[in-house]
Every structure is written in structure tokens, then in C-alpha cells.
C-alpha positions, 0 to 999 in steps of 0.5 A: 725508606725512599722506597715507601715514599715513593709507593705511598706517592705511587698511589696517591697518583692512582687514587686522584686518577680513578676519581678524576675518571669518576668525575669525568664518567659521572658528566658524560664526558668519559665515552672512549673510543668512538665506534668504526661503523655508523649505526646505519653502516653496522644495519647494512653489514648485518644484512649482508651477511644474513644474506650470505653473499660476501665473506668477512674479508670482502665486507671488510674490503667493502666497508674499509675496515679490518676483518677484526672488525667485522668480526667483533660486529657479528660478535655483538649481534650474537651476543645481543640476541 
């Protein structure tokens, strides 16, 4: 009996989360985490590696950030065109 009190409670709790992130995505304010490269920084990465001079660990180096990063980056471009 405590059991399916506290499952019915457990999901009240999910059902007010999931409308108060629905409220909080539907004024904008909801956005997550803001990105590790500026617009301009990500340009600048992609040239640089278009142009084949630099391994990822060295433009991670270059840009202060993980490889992991960069990888995802090229991975948006590929996944973009």
C-alpha cells in the first residue's frame, strides 16, 4: 500500500517537471548548455582543418579545448552538409 502511494507521488513529480520544462522551452528560457566555441572560433577551426596543416590534438591545444570537442565540431559539419 505505501508502495503505490509513494509510485503515484513519484509520478506526480514527473509529470509537474515535464510541464514546468515545457513552460520554461515555450518563453525561451530553457536553452542548455551554452556551446565551447564562439561562431567565429568554430569558422576559424573549420579552416584550419580544411587546410590540413594541424592534427585534432593540436587544434585542440590551439583552441583550449578537449579533442572531444573537436571532434563533435567536424562531426556537425559533416552532418550539416
Amino acid at each position: 500500500m505505501l508502495g503505490m502511494v509513494a509510485e503515484f507521488e513519484a509520478d506526480l513529480i514527473r509529470l509537474r517537471t515535464r510541464e514546468g520544462m515545457a513552460i520554461a522551452r515555450s518563453k525561451g528560457k530553457l536553452k542548455g548548455k551554452k556551446p565551447k566555441l564562439s561562431p567565429s572560433q568554430r569558422k576559424h577551426l573549420l579552416t584550419l582543418h580544411a587546410a590540413g596543416e594541424h592534427t585534432q590534438a593540436e587544434l585542440a591545444e590551439l583552441f583550449n579545448v578537449s579533442r572531444t570537442t573537436i571532434y563533435r565540431e567536424l562531426r556537425r559539419t559533416t552532418a550539416d552538409t
